[in-house]
C-alpha positions in Angstrom: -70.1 59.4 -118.0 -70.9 56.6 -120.2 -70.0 56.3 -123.7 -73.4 55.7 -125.9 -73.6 52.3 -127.7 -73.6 53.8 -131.4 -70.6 55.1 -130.5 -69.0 51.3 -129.7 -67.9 49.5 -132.4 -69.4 46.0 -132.5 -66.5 43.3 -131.9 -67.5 41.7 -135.5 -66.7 45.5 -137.0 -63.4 45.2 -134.8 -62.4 42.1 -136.5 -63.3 42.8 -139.7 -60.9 46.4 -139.6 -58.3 43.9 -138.1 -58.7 41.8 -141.1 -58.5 44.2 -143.4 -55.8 46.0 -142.0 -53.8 42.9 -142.4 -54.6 42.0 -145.5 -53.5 45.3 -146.7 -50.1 45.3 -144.3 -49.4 41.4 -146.4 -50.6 43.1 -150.0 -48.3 46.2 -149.5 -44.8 43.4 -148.2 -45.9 40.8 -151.1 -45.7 43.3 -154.2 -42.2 45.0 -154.4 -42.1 48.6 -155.8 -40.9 48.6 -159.0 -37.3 50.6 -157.8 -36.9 46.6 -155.8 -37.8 45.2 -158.6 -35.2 47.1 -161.0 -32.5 46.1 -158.5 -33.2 42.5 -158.3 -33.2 42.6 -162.2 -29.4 44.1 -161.8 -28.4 42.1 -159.4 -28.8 39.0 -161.5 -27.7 40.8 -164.7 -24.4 41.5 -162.4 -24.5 37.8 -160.9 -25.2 36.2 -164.9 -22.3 38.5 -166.3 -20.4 36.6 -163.5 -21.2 33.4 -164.0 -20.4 33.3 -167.6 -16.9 35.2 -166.6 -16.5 32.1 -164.5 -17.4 29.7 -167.1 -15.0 31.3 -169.5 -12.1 31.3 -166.8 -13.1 27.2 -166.3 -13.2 26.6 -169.8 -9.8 28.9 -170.6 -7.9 26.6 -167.6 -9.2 23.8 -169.1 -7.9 24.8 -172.6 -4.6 25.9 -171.1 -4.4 22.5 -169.1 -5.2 20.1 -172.4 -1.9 22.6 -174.0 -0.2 21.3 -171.5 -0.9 18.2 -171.3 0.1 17.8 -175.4 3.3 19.8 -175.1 4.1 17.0 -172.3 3.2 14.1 -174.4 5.6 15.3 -177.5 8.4 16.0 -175.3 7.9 12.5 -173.5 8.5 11.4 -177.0 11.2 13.0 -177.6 13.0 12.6 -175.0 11.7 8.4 -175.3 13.8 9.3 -179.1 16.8 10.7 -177.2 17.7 8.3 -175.2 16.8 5.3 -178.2 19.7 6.9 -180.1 21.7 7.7 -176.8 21.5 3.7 -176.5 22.2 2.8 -179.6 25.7 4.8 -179.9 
């Protein structure tokens, strides 16, 4: 039994559901719902919070490390004063 012609879909109509199905499928994956979007905002709250923690770490070392390096230099010095009056006895 054949199927009557008004009941075919013309290949353009094909196409053009094909189309449009597709364009829908890539409108729905390029918007993110808004719960996505509230987790991607967290996510970099959470990754900013630990960037500055690391920043303040770095900049604490360095701060701890400069201490360092001035207790050094005084006790080089007195130690260069120790043995100037070691010597001279």
């Amino acid at each position: 039994m054949p199927i009557p012609a008004s009941l075919l879909a013309s290949q353009e109509d094909l196409d053009k559901r094909v189309a449009r199905d597709q364009l829908s499928k890539k409108h729905r994956f390029s918007r993110p719902s808004h719960a996505k979007l509230v987790e991607l905002c967290e996510k970099l709250k959470l990754e900013k919070k630990f960037t500055e923690r690391q920043s303040q770490t770095i900049d604490d070392l360095h701060n701890a490390l400069e201490a360092e390096k001035l207790k050094s230099k005084k006790l080089e010095e007195e130690l260069k004063k120790e043995r100037t009056r070691n010597f001279q006895l």
